[in-house]
Every structure is written in structure tokens, then in C-alpha cells.
C-alpha positions in Angstrom: 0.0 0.0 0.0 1.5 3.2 -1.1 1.1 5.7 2.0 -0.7 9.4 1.1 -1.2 12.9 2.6 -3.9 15.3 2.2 -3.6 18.8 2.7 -6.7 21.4 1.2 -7.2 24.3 3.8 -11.2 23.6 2.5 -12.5 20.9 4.8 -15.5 20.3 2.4 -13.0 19.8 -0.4 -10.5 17.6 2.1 -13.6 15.0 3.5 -14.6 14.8 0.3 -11.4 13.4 -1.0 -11.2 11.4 1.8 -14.1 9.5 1.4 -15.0 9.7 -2.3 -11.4 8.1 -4.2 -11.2 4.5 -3.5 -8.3 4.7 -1.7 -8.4 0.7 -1.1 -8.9 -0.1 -5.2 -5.8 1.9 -5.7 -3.6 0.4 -3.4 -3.6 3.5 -1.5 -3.8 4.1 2.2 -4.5 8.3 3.3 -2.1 8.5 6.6 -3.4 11.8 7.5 -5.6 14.7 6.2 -5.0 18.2 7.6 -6.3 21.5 6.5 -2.5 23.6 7.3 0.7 23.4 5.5 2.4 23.6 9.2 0.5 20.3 10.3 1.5 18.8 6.8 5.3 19.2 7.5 5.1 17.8 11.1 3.8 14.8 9.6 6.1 14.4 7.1 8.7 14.7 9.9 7.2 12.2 11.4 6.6 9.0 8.8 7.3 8.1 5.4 4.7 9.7 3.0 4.6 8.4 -0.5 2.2 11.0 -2.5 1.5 14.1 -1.2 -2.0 15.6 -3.1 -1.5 19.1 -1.6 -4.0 22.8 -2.4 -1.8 25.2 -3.8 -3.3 28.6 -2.5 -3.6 28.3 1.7 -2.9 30.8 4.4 0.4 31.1 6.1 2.4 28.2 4.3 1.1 27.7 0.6 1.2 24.2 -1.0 4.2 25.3 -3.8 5.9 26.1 0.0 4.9 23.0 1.9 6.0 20.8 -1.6 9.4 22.7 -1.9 10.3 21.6 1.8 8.6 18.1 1.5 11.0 17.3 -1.9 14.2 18.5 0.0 13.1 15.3 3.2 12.5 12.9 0.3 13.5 13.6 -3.3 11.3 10.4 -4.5 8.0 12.0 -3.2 5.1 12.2 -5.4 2.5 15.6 -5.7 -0.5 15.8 -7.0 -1.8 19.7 -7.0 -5.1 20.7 -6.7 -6.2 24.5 -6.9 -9.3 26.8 -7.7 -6.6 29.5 -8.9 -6.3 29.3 -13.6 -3.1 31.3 -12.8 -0.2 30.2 -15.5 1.9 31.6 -12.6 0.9 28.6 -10.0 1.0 26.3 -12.9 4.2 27.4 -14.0 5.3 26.7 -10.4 3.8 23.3 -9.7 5.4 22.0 -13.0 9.3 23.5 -11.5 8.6 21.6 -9.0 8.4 18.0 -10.6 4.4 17.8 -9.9 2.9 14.7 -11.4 -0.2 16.5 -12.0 -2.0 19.4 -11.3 -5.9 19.3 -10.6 -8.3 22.4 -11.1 -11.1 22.9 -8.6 -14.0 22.1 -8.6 -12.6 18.9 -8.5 -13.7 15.9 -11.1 -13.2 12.7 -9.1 -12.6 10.8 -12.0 -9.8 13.0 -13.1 -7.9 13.2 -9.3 -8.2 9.1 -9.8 -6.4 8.7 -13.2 -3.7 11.1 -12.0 -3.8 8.6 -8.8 -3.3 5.8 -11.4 -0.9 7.3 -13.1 1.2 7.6 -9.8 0.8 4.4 -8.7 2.3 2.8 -12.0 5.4 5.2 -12.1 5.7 4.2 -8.0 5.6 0.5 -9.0 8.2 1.1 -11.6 10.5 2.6 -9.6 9.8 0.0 -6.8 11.0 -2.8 -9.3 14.2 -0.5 -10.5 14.8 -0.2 -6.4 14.5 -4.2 -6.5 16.5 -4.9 -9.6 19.7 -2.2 -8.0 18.7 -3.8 -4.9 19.4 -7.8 -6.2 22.4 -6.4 -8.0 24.0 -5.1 -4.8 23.7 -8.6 -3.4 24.6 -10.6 -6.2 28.2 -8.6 -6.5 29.8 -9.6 -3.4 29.3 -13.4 -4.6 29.8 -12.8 -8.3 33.3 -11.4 -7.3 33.6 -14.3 -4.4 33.0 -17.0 -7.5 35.4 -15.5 -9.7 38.3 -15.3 -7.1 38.1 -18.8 -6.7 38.0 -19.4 -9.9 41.6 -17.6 -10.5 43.0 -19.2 -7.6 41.8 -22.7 -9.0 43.0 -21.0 -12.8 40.0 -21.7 -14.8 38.9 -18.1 -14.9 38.6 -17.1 -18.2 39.6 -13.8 -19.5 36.6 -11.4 -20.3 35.6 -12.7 -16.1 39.4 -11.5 -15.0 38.7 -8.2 -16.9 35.9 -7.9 -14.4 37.7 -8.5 -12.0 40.3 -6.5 -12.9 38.8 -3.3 -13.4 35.1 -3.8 -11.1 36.5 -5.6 -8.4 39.9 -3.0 -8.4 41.7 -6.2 -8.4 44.1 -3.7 -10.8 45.1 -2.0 -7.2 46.9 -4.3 -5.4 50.4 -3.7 -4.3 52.9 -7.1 -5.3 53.8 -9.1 -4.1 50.9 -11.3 -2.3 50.8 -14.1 -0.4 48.1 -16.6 -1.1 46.6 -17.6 3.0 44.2 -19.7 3.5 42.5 -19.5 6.8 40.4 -23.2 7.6 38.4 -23.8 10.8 39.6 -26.2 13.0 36.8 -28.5 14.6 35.2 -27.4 17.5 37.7 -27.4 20.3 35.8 -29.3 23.3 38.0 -29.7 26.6 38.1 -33.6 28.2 35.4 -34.7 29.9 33.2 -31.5 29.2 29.9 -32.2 28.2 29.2 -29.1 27.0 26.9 -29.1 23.6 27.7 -26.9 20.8 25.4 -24.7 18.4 27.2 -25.8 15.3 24.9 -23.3 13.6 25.1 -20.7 16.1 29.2 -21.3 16.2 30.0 -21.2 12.5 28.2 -18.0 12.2 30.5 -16.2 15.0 33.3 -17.7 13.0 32.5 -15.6 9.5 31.4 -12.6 11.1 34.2 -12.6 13.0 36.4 -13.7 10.1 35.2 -11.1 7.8 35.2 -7.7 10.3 38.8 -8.7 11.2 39.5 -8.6 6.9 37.4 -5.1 7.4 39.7 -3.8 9.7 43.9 -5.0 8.2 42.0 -3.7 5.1 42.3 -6.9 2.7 40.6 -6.4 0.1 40.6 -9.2 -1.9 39.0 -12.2 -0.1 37.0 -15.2 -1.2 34.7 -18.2 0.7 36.3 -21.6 -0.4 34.0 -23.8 1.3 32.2 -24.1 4.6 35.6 -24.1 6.6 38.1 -22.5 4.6 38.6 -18.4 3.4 41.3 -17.9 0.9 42.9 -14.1 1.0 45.2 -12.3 -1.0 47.9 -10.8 1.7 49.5 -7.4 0.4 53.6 -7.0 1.2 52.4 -4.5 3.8 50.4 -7.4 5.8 51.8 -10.7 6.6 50.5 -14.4 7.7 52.3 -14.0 11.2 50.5 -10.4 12.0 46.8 -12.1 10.2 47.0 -15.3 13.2 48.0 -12.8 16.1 44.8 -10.6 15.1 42.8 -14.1 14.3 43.8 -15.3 17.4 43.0 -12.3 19.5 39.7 -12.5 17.9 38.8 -15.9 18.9 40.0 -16.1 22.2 37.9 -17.5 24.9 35.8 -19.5 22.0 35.7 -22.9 21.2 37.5 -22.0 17.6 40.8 -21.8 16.3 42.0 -21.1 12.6 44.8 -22.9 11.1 46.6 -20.6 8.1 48.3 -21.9 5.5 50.2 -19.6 3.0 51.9 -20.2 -0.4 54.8 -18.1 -1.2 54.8 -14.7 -2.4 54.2 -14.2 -6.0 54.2 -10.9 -8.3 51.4 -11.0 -10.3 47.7 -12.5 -11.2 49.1 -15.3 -13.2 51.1 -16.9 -10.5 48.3 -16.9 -7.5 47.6 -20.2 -8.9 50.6 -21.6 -8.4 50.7 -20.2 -4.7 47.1 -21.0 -4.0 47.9 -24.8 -4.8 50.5 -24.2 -2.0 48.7 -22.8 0.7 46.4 -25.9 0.0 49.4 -28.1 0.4 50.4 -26.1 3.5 47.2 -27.4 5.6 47.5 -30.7 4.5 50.5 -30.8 7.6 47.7 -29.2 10.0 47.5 -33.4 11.2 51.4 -32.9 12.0 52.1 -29.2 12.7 49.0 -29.0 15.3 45.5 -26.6 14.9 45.7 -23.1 15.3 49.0 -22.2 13.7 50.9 -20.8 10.9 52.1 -23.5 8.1 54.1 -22.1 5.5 54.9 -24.1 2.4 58.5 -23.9 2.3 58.4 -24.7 5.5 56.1 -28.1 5.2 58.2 -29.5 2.9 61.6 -28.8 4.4 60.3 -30.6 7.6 61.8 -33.9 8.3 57.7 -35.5 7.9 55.8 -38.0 6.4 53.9 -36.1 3.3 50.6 -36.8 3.6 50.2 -37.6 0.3 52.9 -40.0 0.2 50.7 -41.9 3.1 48.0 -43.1 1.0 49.5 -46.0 -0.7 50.9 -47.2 2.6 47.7 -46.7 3.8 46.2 -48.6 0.6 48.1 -51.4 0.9 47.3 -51.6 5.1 43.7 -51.2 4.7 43.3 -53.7 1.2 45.5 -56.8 4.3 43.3 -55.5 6.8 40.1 -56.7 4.5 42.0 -59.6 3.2 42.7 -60.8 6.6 46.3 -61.1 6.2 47.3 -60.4 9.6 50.8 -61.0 8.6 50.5 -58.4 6.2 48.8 -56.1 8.7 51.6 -55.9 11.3 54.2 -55.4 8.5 52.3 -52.7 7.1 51.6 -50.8 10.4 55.3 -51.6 11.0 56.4 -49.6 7.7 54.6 -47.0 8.9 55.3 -46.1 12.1 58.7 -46.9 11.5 58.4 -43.9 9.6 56.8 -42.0 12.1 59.5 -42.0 14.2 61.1 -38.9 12.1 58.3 -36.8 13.7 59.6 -34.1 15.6 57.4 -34.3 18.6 55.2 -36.7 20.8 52.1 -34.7 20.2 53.3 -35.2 16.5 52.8 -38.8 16.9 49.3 -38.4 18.7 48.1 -36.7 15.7 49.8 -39.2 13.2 47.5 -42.0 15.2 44.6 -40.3 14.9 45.0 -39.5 11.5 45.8 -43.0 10.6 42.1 -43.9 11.8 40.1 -41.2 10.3 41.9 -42.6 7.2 40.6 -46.2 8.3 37.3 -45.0 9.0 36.6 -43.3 5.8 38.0 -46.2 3.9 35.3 -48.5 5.8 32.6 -46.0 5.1 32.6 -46.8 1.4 32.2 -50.2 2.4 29.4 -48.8 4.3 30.8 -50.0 7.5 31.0 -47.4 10.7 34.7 -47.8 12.7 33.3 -47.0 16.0 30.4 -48.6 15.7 33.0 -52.2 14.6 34.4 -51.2 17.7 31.8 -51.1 20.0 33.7 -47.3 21.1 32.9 -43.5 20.5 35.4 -40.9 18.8 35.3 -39.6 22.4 37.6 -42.8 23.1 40.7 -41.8 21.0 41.6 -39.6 24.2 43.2 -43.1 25.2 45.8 -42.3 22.8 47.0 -38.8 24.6 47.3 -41.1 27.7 50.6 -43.1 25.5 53.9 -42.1 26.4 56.0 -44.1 23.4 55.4 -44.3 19.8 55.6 -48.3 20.6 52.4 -48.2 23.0 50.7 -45.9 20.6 51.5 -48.8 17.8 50.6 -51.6 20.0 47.7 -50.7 20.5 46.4 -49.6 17.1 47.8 -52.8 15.9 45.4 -54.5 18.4 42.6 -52.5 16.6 43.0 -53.2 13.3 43.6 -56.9 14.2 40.0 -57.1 15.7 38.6 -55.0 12.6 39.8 -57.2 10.3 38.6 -60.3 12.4 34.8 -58.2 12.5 35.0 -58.2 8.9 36.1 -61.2 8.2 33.4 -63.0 10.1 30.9 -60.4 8.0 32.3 -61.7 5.4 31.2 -65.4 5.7 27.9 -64.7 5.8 25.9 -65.5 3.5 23.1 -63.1 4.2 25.6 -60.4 3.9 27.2 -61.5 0.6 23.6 -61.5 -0.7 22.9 -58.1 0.8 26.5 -57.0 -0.8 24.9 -57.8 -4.2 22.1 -56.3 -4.0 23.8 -52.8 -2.6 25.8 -53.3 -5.5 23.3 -53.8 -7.8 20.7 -51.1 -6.5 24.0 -48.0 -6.8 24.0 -48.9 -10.4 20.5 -48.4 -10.8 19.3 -45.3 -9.3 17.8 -43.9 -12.3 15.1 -46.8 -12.2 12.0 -47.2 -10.3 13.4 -49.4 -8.1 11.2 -51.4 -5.8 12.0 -53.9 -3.2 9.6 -56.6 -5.2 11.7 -56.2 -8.2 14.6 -57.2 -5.9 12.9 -60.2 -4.8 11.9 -61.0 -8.0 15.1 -60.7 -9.1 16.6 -62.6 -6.3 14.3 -65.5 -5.9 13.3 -64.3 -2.3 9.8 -63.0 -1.1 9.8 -59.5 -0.9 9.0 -60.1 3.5 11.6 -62.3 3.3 14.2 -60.3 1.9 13.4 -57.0 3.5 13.8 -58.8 6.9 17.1 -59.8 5.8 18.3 -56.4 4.3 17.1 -54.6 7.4 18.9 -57.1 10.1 22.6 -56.7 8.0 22.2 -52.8 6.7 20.3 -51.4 10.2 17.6 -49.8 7.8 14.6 -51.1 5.6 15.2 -51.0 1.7 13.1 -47.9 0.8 14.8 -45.4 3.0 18.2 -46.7 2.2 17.5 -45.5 -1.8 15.9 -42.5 -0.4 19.3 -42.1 1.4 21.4 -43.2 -1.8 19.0 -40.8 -4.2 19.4 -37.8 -2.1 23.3 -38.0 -1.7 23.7 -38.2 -5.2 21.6 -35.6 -5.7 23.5 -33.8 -3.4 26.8 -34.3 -5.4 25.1 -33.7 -8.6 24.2 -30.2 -7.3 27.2 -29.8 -6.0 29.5 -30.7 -8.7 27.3 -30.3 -12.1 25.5 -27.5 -13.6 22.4 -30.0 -14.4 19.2 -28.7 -13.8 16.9 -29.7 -11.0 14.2 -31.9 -12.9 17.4 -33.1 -14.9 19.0 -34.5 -11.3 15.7 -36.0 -10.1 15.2 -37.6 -13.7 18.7 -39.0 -13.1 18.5 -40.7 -10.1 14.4 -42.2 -10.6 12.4 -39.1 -10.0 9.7 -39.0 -12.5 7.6 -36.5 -10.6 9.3 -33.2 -9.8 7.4 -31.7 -6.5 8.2 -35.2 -4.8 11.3 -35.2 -5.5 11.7 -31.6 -4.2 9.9 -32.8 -0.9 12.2 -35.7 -0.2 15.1 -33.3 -0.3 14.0 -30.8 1.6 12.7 -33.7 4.1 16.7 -35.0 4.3 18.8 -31.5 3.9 15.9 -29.1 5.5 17.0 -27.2 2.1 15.3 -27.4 -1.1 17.8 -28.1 -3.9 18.2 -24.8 -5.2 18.6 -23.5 -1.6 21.2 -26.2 -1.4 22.9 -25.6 -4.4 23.0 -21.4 -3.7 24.2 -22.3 0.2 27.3 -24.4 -1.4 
């Protein structure tokens, strides 16, 4: 409803515009009507006004008067005047003033309504350009956030670093740069607290505070990687040391600490590929180096360490005996490898080496859709036994004593033949997602009644068939939106959707996002 003030010195004239224009019809709503210029302007001092429709020719204040001090409070105001006086001198007036219109008593209804039309359509057009600059304004910060990453990552083409260049003032900054990347350490909980975090809550502090502290060192360039990470561009005149004292500063007394890792200093656009890819590098050592510090490149990979890297085919070739049960294998593989570890510079090194080794063996059993604590009967709050180890040789005892039992676990699973059945038919249902699958089909398929068979499926997989392809459909549409530019009906299509809305309901069900809240959230 556009908001409007009536001001006619004749009260006859003033209730009759009051009650006779269909204020409601118009999307019009008359805030106040008062016979005085005077009484006009305090209004107007005192809440937004969007047309005045004003007399021209009142005692003490005039209406050309009460318009001339109404435009300088709100240059967008609208005025209609209305006036008994044929003087080309008022009209000559009214029109200096921008007036919309200009209404001659006695007043024609019909005529004060059009130019009421008329106002409404020019208020709705400039509500939509308000809009438009409005969506602009907030599509630039991640327009220039997208394109950042993309020259860090170097696919950035060159009419978008033109943009850059010259919109974004990229042009301005002072070589060299470092390329930093800030990441987000997980929550830091102290033992035996059972204090319960508001992840939400918690990882809003972190940007806000993130972001003022870029305010004020004045880096201008900045971009958001990913949920965790910011990568910056750090000007000669700022460097990674003074960013963590501020960072730290900032977060002390919260459960957070930021890990940096920089690349080396390069002179130009070009080459903040080459020292993003660094920085990355950098935080891989976070697992060695510790949270909350500084980890520069040349400095990771002068370090007498294990490159983390390097680790996986170790860890490949542990993890491929440990499902094999060759337990002979398995102790000379862990041996290799901590054998290795003893090149680490520090005990709490080694702590972190451990614990690292079995997030690696957890995510590994994962794709085998198998859970490590739940194999060992043991919560992630029970790695704190390793912090009680005061030799790299207890530490590797017991691991060893870990992944012996594991591979025991899955060797039993293994001779199952309920779960080499339900193997097959995992592996079967992953490569059908597009179908309408149904558990009957399985059945079918399988020579099993579908009771039968769901029964099984539910006692090895700890869920009933239909809401583990509800699971497997909505992670893949998950990584579709992610990691493709395919359209929404396209993704549901692709993993059995026929019908759109249910498709849309079943993700918003499992993400609390729709998929085009998900996809502008990532």
C-alpha cells in the first residue's frame, strides 16, 4: 500500500477526497488529512509519505511552500496539486517543482483518480528498479567471491578477470601477495566437558568474525572456499604471522581456532595459482604441525615428515591386508609405517599421526558402508586413550590391536551369506538409481519374497530397503548439485524421479533445504 497525505485548507474539499477516491482499489492508504501546510510538514517529519496531493493557495504556508520543503526530506516523493486558482503563474510553479499533476477545482473525481493511477504505475516502476539495483548489490559480493576462486583454482577465463580486474579493483593491489588460507579447525571441546555446541550458532560467529577482522587489516581481496576454509590475498604490507595474532585475538575464549596456511609470495595475477595450490598443500601438515598455527609451504616441505600424500599407498596397501585378513601383512604394514613415524619431531606429533591414521581407516570402511566405532563397540570420544601413550611403541601396540580385531569383524561379516547377498544387491541397487526401483523387483530378481528379503536387508544394513534408496538418491543428488551444472528436474530424472514436486519434498525432508537452496548455500 502506497502511503498518502492530504492537505486542502477547505475541509469540504479535504472529506470529500477522503471518502469519495477509492483509496483501497488503488492500493492507496490516506495516513493523515490536515487543513495547514504547518500540520502537513510535522507529519512528514514524522513517517514516510509516498504521495502528497496538496491545495496550492492556503494561508500562512502555501502548498508550492509545503512541496518545496517536502522534496528536500524525500527527493522520490510524489504531488499531485489541486487548486481553484487558472493562474499560468501557479502552474508554471507546480510543474518547476516535478508535480505529477495538477488538478483544477472544482474537482472531477474521476480526473484526481487517473492522476492517482498514473502515480501508482510510475511508484511500481520505480519500486521494481529499487528491486533490480537492490538484487544487484547482493549478487556482487558473490559474483566477485566465485570469480576469485576461480583464479585461484585457474580456470577463470579472460573477459571474467577483466571484471575482475577493473570492477572488483583487483588492478590496485600492491605485489607481491601471499596466497593464506584460513580453515576452521573442529570445535575445540575440553576432556570430559559435556558441554553441547550450536554448530549453527558457532560457525556464524566464526565468518562474522572472520570477515570484520579482513574489514579492519583492510584486505581487500578475499573469497569463501567452502564451509571451513577463506582464501585471502595478503599485500607486502600485511603478513601471515600479524593475520594469526589478530585471528587469534579474535577468537579467544571461544571454542574455535584457525589454522593458516600460505603459499609463497608471487608478483602477479598469473602466479596466484601456483601459490594457492601451495597454501592448500600447507594445511595438509595441519595433522602434523598442530591446529591453530601458521604452516608455510617452504616450510612443510623442508620438515623432516611423512607427506601426507605419500601416506596413501601405505595406507592402501594396510587397509586392502586388513580386508584380506592377512594379519601378517597387517603388522608389516603398520610396522612400515610407524617406522616412519619415528622422524616426527614431537610426541604430540605422533598423537596426531594416530589419529589421522584412523580417520583414514574409518573413511576407507565408510565406502564399504561400514562405521569404525560402531565395529568397535567405542565413540570418537575414546581416541583420548591415545593422549594417555607415552612411546610411539604403545601408541602402535595398540592400534595394531585395533585393526587386528577389525579385520577379524570383517572377516566374520564376510562369511555370511546373508551379507554377501545383501552385498549384491547394494551393489546392484548403486547402479540403478535412475530406475524405479522397488524392493519386489529385488525379490523378484533374487528368488526371495519381498518379506523375506526385507527382513534380511534390514537385520545386516540397520535400515529397511526404501529409506536406504531414499538415502542413496538424495546423496547423489547432493553431489550432482554440487558438482554439475544440471538442472533440477534433470537431477531428479537421473537418479528415478519421474515426478518433480516429490522429488523436491524428499530433499527438503533430508537436507531441510530445497535443492536450489542447497545448491545457492554451497
Amino acid at each position: 500500500m502506497y502511503r498518502v497525505l492530504l492537505v486542502d485548507d477547505e475541509i469540504l474539499d479535504l472529506k470529500g477526497m477522503q471518502t469519495f477516491i477509492p483509496w483501497e482499489e488503488l492500493g492507496m492508504e490516506v495516513v493523515a488529512a490536515v487543513s495547514s501546510g504547518f500540520a502537513a510538514s510535522e507529519i512528514l517529519d514524522q513517517q514516510p509519505v509516498d504521495i502528497l496531493v496538496t491545495d496550492v493557495h492556503m494561508p500562512n504556508m502555501s502548498g508550492l511552500e509545503l512541496a518545496r520543503k517536502a522534496l528536500d526530506k524525500n527527493d522520490k516523493l510524489k504531488i499531485i496539486f489541486v487548486s481553484g486558482y487558472q493562474d499560468f503563474h501557479y502552474v508554471k510553479q507546480a510543474l518547476s517543482l516535478n508535480a505529477c499533476s495538477y488538478v483544477l477545482k472544482p474537482m472531477d473525481d474521476n480526473e484526481l483518480i487517473e492522476s492517482l493511477k498514473k502515480l501508482r504505475e510510475e511508484l511500481n516502476e520505480d519500486r521494481k528498479r529499487l528491486e533490480t539495483e537492490q538484487q544487484y548489490k547482493r549478487m556482487v559480493p558473490l559474483i566477485k567471491n566465485e570469480y576469485l576462486v576461480q583464479l585461484l583454482e585457474g580456470v577463470l577465463s579472460s573477459e571474467a578477470l577483466g571484471v575482475l580486474l577493473e570492477e572488483y579493483k583487483l588492478n590496485e593491489t600492491n605485489w607481491p601477495v601471499y596466497v593464506v588460507i584460513a580453515e576452521r579447525d573442529d570445535w575445540k571441546i575440553k576432556r570430559g566437558s559435556e558441554e553441547v555446541i550450536d554448530e549453527t550458532e558457532m560457525s556464524g560467529v566464526f565468518w562474522n568474525k572472520l570477515f570484520s577482522t579482513c574489514h579492519r587489516l583492510e584486505i581487500q581481496q578475499y573469497c569463501r572456499l567452502n564451509d571451513k576454509r577463506l582464501g585471502l590475498l595478503l599485500e607486502s604490507s600485511l603478513n601471515p604471522e600479524r593475520l594469526h595474532e589478530e585471528l587469534s585475538r579474535e577468537f579467544e575464549g571461544l571454542p574455535i581456532t584457525v589454522t593458516l596456511g600460505a603459499g609463497d609470495q608471487v608478483t602477479g595475477v598469473l602466479f596466484l595459482k601456483e601459490s594457492y595450490r601451495q597454501a592448500k598443500a600447507a594445511l595438509d601438515y595441519k595433522m602434523f604441525n598442530g591446529k591453530g598455527t601458521i604452516i608455510h609451504y617452504q616450510q612443510a616441505q623442508s620438515a623432516r615428515m611423512i607427506d601426507v600424500q605419500n601416506l596413501d599407498i601405505q595406507l592402501d596397501a594396510l587397509f586392502e591386508a586388513m580386508t584380506n585378513y592377512d594379519l601378517v601383512r597387517v603388522h608389516d604394514e603398520l610396522h612400515k609405517l610407524y617406522g616412519l613415524a619415528i622422524t616426527m619431531r614431537s610426541k604430540y606429533t605422533i598423537h596426531n599421526f594416530t589419529i589421522f591414521l584412523l580417520m583414514k581407516l574409518d573413511a576407507y570402511l565408510q565406502k564399504m558402508n561400514e562405521d569404525l566405532f560402531q565395529l568397535l563397540n567405542m565413540d570418537i570420544n575414546s581416541l583420548d586413550i591415545v593422549l594417555q601413550y607415552e612411546t610411539i611403541g604403545e601408541i602402535h601396540s595398540w592400534l595394531q590391536y585395533q585393526v587386528y580385531e577389525l579385520s577379524e569383524l570383517l572377516h566374520s561379516r564376510k562369511q555370511k551369506k546373508n551379507w554377501k547377498l545383501v552385498r549384491d544387491i547394494v551393489n546392484d541397487v548403486q547402479q540403478r538409481l535412475h530406475e524405479n526401483i522397488s524392493l519386489k523387483d529385488i525379490a523378484e530378481q533374487y528368488s526371495f519374497s519381498p518379506n523375506y528379503l526385507g527382513q534380511i536387508f534390514k537385520e545386516e544394513m540397520n535400515t529397511n530397503f526404501s529409506d536406504y534408496i531414499t538415502t542413496l538418491r538424495m546423496e547423489k543428488a547432493g553431489d550432482l548439485l554440487l558438482n554439475t551444472n544440471l538442472k533440477v528436474y534433470e537431477i531428479a530424472n537421473l537418479i528415478g524421479y519421474r515426478y518433480l514436486p516429490y522429488f523436491s519434498r524428499q530433499f527438503k525432508d533430508y537436507y531441510a533445504k530445497t535443492p536450489l537452496e542447497y545448491r545457492r548455500n554451497l
